[in-house]
N, C-alpha and C positions, 0 to 999 in steps of 0.2 A: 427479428429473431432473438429469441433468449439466450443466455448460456447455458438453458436444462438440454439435456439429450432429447433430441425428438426422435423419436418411431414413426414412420409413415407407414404405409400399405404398399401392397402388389402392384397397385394400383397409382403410386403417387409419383409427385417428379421422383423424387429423390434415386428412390428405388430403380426407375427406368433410367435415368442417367446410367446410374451401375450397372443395370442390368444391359443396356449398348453398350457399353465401352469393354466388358467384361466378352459380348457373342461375340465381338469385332475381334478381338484379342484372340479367343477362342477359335475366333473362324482363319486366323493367320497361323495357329497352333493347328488347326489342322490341315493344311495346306503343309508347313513345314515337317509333320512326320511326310510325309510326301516327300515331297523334294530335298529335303538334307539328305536321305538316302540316296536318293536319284544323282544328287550331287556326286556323291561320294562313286554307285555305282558307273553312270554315264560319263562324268568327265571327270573324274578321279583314277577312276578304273581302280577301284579298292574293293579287297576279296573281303570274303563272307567275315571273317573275324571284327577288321575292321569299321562293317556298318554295324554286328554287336556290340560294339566299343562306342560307337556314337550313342547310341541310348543309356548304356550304362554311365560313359561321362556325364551325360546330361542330369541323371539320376543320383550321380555320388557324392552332390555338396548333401544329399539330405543326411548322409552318415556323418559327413562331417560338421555341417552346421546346423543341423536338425532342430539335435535338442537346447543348444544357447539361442539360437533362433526364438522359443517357445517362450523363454523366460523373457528374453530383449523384447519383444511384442507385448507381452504384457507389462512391461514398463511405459510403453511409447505410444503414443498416439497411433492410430493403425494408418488411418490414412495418408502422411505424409511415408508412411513405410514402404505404403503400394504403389504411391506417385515415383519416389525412388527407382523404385525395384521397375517399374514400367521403361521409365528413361534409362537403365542401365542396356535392360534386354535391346531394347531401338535401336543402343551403340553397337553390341553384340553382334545380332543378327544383320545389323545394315552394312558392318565392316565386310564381310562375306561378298556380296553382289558387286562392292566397292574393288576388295581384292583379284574378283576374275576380271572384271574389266580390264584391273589396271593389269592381268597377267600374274599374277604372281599369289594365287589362292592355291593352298596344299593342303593336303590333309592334318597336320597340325593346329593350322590356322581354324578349319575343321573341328577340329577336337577342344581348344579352346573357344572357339565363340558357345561352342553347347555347355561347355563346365561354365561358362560366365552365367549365360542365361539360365542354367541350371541352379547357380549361387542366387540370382534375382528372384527363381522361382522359390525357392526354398521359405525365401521371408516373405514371398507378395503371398500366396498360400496361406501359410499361417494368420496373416493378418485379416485376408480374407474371412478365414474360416472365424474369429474373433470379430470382425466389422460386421458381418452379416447381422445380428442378432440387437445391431446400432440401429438399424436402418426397418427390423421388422421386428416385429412383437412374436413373442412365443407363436402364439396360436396361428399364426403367417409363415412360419417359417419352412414347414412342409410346400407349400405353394411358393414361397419363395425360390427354394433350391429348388423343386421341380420347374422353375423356369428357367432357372440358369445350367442346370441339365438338360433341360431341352437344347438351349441353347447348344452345351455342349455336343451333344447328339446330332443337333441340325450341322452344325460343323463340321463333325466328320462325314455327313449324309453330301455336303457339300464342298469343302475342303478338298479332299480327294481328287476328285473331279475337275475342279479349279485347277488343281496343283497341276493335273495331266494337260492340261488346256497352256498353261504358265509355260510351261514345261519345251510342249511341241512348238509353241507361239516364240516365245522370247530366250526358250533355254530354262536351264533346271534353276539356275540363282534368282531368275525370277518369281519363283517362290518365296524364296530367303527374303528380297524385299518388301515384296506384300506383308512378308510376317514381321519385318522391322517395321514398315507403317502403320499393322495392326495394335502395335506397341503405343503408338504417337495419338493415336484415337482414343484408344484407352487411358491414355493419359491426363487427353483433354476432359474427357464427360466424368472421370473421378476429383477433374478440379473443379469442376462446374457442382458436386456435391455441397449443397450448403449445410448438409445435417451435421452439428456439433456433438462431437462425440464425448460420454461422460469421463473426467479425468479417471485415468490408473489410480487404484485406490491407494489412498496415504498410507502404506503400513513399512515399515522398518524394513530397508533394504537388505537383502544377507547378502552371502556368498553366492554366486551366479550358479555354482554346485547344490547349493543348497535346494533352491529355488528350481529346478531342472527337475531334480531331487523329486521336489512336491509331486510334481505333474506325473514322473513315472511310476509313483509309488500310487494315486490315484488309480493309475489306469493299472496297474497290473494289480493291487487288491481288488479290483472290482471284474468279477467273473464276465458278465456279460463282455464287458470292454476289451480285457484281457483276449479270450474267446475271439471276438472280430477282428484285434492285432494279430494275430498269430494267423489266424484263416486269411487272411487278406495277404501276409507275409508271402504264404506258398502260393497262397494262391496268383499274385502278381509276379510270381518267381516263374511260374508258367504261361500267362498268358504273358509278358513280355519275354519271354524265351522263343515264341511265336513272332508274336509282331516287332519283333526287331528284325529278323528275315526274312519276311513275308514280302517283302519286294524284292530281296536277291531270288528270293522262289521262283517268283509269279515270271522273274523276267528273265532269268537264266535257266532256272528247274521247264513251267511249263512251256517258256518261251511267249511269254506278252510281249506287247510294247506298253509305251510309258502311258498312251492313251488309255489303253485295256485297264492296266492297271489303275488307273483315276479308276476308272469305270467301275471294276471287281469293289474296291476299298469304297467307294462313293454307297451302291446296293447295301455291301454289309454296315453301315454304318445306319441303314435307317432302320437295323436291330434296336439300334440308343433309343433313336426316336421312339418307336413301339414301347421300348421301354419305361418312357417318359410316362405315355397314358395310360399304360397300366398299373403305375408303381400307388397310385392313389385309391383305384379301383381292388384291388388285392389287398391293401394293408385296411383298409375298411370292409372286404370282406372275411377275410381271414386272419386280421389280427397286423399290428405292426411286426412283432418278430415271429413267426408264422410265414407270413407273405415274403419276408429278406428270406427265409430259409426255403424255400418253395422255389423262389426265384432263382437261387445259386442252385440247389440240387438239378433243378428241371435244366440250367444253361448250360451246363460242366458237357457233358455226353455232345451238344454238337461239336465241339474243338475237336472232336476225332474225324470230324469231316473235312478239315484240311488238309492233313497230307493225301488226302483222296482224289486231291482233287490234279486235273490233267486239260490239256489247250482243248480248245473248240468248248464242247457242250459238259466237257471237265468241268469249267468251270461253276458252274453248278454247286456242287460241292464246296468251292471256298465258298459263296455265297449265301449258303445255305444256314452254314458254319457260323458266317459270322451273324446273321442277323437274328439267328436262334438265341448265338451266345449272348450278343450283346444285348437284346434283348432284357435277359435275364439278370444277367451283372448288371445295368443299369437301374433297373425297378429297385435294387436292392442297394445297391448305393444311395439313391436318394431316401429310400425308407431308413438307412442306418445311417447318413451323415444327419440329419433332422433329429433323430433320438440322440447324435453325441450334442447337438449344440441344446438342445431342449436339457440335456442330463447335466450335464457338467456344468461346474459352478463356475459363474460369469469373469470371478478372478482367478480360475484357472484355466480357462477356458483353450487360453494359447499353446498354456505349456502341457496339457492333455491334446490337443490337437497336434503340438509338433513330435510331442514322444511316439503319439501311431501312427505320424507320416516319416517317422524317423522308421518305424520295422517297415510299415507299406513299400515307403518308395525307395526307402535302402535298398526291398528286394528286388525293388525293378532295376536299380544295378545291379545287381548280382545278375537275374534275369536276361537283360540284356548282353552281359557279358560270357554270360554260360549258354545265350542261344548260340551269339557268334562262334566260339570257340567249339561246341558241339557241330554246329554245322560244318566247320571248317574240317574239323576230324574225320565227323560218321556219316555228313552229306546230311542236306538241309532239309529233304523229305523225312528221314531218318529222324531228324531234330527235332520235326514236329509229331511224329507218332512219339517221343516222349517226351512234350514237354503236355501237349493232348491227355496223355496218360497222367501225369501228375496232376492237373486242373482237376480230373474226374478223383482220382485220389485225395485232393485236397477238401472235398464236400467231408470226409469222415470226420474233420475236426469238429464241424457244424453240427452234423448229427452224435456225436457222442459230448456234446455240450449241455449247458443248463438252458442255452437257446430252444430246444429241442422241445420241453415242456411247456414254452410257456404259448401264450396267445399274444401276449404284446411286450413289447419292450419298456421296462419300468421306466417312471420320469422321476422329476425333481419333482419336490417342495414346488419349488418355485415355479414350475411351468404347470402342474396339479390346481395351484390359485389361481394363475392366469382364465387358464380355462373354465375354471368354476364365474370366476370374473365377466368372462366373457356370455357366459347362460343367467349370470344373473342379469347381465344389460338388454340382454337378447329377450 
């Protein structure tokens, strides 16, 4: 092996290493929205605010370490970033299952493993969203992340389900250690990555303000980008105002058990999935930003089918809700995370990716903490006919944008040669 950076395929080890260590990881993340609440509701006995409070903890290092997050990855090698960030969550989330045993797990203990592995996620994220682009060439990178969306998709299709089985079988913390194992896996197949990645470019270190700086001034002079930060803001300021309570709902409101509820969450989750095969199909028929925007208007309108929903043949409606929704936010995630790594320049790459997971996933605290606190106030049914309402509200940004005009999503220089590259070998 050389010291040049090598690109593999979809198709190579390198890639499938990543890409197992990464579903496994995934598939413990989904499991754990599961049961950290279960936790909290079944042997915690902690009210609605509270399991709001768990997601937004989990969500509030991106405010606080977001944007130095962005600049520090683009200094650093990613990989030893992720290996890190892997083994810290394992500690996190393994201390939990460790604690009830030993008797003595409370809900603070709670609230910091989620803010730890929240700080973990903050930088393994970033570096991700930067490593991708090591491992796959421009023209790979739509099929790239459409696998590892899949992945993500299969996860919650599966996840869910698991968690309710975990749950009934060994207790609700037996989630929590699946999803510390799933850490330990992941660990292993991104050290098993032989692909050497190209050094951080030699350029004159600044101020870490400075450099921060760069990234956000990128992304909010550039309309398009600008545009998806800000829609994605509200828009995840809603749909996590939902899914941070959607288990005290389903299991206080319409009266499930923990099994159902796998069940319900498992259904709507192979929304993702549908997602997945579509998101390729659509942005080839109708354009890359065309088909994101097609996607989001057409998904907004079913989240009003959740607070609809009621026990026995109710359920229905959550189901319906969510596989409509996610459906559609899916397909359009992948079509607009593939345009920011193909757009943005390769030495910005971090610090534009952590400045729009800094608005994104700040709002999913805010989100998660405005679900809880609404539900606790106005009643959780209540909670979701407006946070339902905002989601559908939130599509306005989309259509009175520059998105609105076009057919596809502009690229780089850089990824414009590739492709021409690629037709002339072809």
């Amino acid at each position: 092996m050389t010291g040049k950076p090598y690109q593999g395929s979809v198709a190579g080890r390198e890639f499938r290493l990543f890409w197992f260590g990464e579903t496994t990881s995934l598939l413990g993340n989904g499991i754990a929205v599961v049961a950290l609440p279960l936790v909290a509701v079944v042997t915690l006995h902690a009210d609605t605010f509270v399991i709001g409070l768990l997601t937004s903890v989990a969500y509030l290092p991106w405010l606080v370490l977001g944007l130095p997050a962005g600049a520090w990855v683009d200094r650093l090698p990613r990989r030893p970033v992720m290996l890190f960030c892997d083994a810290v969550s394992f500690v996190a989330f393994g201390s939990v299952p460790v604690a009830a045993w030993a008797g003595v797990l409370t809900i603070p203990h709670l609230l910091v493993a989620a803010f730890i592995g929240g700080c973990a996620n903050v930088f393994f994220t970033t570096a991700h969203r930067a490593y991708l682009p090591t491992l796959l060439s421009d023209a790979e990178l739509l099929a790239g992340n459409a696998r590892l969306q899949g992945s993500e998709s299969t996860a919650e299709v599966i996840g869910p389900g698991l968690a309710g089985l975990l749950v009934q079988a060994f207790g609700a913390v037996a989630g929590l250690l699946a999803n510390a194992l799933s850490f330990a896996v992941s660990w292993l197949c991104l050290r098993a990555v032989r692909t050497t990645e190209p050094p951080p470019r030699a350029v004159r270190r600044r101020r870490l303000r400075t450099e921060v700086g760069d990234g956000l001034r990128f992304l909010f002079q550039d309309p398009v980008l600008r545009t998806l930060a800000v829609f994605s803001a509200v828009s995840n300021i809603a749909l996590t105002g939902m899914s941070s309570i959607e288990v005290a709902f389903l299991v206080r409101t319409v009266g499930a058990g923990e099994a159902v509820v796998g069940a319900v969450l498992t259904l709507c989750g192979l929304g993702g999935v549908l997602g997945v095969l579509l998101s390729n199909r659509v942005s080839q028929r109708f354009g890359t930003a065309r088909a994101a925007l097609i996607c989001q208007v057409g998904a907004a309108p079913f989240t009003l089918l959740f607070p609809l929903t009621g026990p026995g043949a109710g359920l229905a409606f959550f189901v319906v809700g969510g596989v409509g929704g996610g459906a559609g936010v899916v397909a359009a995630s992948i079509i607009t995370d593939t345009f920011r790594q193909r757009y943005c320049p390769p030495d910005l790459i971090g610090r534009i990716s952590a400045s729009a997971a800094v608005i994104s996933f700040g709002a999913i605290a805010v989100g998660g903490l405005l679900g809880g606190a609404l539900g606790e106030l106005s009643g959780v049914r209540e909670t979701l006919w407006m946070m339902s309402g905002l989601q559908v509200l939130s599509t306005v940004i989309l259509l009175f944008s520059p998105i609105r005009k076009m057919r596809d999503f502009p690229e780089s220089e850089r990824a414009i040669f590739a492709a021409e590259a690629g037709k002339v070998m072809s």
